[in-house]
N, C-alpha and C positions, 0 to 999 in steps of 0.2 A: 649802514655800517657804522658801527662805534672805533671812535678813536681809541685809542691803548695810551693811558696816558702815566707816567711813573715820575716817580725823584730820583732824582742822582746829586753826586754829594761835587761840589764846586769842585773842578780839577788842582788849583791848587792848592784848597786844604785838602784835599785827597794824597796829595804829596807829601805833607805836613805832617797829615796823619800816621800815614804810612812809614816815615823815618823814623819818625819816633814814637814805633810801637802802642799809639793809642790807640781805645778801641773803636772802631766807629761808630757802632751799636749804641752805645753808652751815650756817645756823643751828640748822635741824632736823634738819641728820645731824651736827651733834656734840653735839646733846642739852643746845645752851644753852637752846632754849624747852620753855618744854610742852606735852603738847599734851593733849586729851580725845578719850576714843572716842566716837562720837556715829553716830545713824543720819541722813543728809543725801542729798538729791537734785542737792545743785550738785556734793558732795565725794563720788558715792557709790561709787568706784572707785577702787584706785590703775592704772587702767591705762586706756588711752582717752583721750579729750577731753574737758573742761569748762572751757566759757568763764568768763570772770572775770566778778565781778559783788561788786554793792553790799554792803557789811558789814551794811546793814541791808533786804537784800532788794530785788529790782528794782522790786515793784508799790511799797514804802514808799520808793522812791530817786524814782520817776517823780513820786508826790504830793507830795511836800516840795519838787522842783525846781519845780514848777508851781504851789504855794501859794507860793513867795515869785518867781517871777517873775510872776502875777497880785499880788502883794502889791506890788509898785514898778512898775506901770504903765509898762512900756514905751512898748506901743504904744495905739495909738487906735483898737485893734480891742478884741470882750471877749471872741473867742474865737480861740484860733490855734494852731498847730499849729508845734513846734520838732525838728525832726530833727536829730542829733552821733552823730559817731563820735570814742569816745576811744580810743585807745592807753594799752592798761596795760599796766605794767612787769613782769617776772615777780616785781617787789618789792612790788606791788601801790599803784606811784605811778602817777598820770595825768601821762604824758609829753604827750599831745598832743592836744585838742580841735578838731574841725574840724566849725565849724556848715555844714549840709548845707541846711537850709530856716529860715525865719525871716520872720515879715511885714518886719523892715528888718533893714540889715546895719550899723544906726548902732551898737547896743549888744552888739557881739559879745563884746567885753571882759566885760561885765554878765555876761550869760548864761555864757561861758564861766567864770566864777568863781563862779557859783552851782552846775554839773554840778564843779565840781572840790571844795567845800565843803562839801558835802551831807553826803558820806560817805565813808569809805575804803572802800577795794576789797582783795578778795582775789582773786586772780591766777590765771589761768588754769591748768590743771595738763597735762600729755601724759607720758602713760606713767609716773606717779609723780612726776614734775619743774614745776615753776613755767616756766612760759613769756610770754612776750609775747604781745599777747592787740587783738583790737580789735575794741570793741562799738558796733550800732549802736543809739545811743538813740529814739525819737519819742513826746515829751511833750505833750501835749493839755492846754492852757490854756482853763476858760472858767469 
C-alpha cells in the first residue's frame, strides 16, 4: 500500500495570503512560501478534485459556527437548522455567502459574519491548481 503524500501551504501564510487577496498559485511556483510534506485526505493528490474547506477542519468549522450563533440568540427557537453555500476564492477568501435556510431572514448579516470569521479556508485544488470552489454548509444549532 502506497502512502498518498501531498503539500499544503503553512497555515499561517495561508492566512496572510488569504487577507490580502494574493495568489497562491503564483506564490508556490516561485517558491516565495513554503511549504510541508505531510500525509492529508483533503490535499491527498496533486491531481483530481478537492473541495475547499476550513483551516481548522469542517466538523471544528460547523461547532464553533453553531456555538456562537447559539451564544447570541438569534432566534426564539433552541434548536435550528442553518444551510450556506460559500464561494471560495482559489485564494482561499470567501467571496460570497448565500444563506439557503434559516428560522428568519432578519440576521442574515449576523450569521453571514460568523461563517466568514470562524476560519480561513484553503482553496479547492483541480489537477495541481487552486480553483474557485463552492461549499455547501448545514449547521445544526441546539
Amino acid at each position: 500500500m502506497s502512502e498518498i503524500v501531498s503539500y499544503i501551504v503553512i497555515l499561517c501564510f495561508s492566512g496572510l495570503i488569504a487577507q490580502n487577496g494574493l495568489d497562491i498559485n503564483k506564490l508556490y511556483n516561485s517558491k516565495i512560501i513554503d511549504v510541508y510534506k505531510t500525509t492529508s485526505v483533503e490535499y491527498a493528490s496533486s491531481t483530481g478534485f478537492k473541495k475547499a474547506y476550513p483551516a481548522i477542519g469542517m466538523t471544528k468549522y460547523k461547532q464553533e459556527v453553531a456555538k456562537q450563533l447559539k451564544d447570541l440568540e438569534l432566534f426564539d427557537v433552541n434548536e435550528y437548522k442553518i444551510t450556506a453555500t460559500l464561494k471560495i476564492l482559489s485564494t482561499g477568501i470567501i467571496q460570497t455567502i448565500e444563506i439557503q435556510k434559516a428560522p428568519s431572514s432578519r440576521h442574515s448579516d449576523q450569521i453571514k459574519k460568523i461563517f466568514r470569521e470562524t476560519s480561513s479556508w484553503f482553496p479547492a485544488k483541480k489537477d495541481g491548481a487552486f480553483v474557485d470552489n463552492e461549499v455547501k454548509i448545514t449547521v445544526k444549532v441546539k
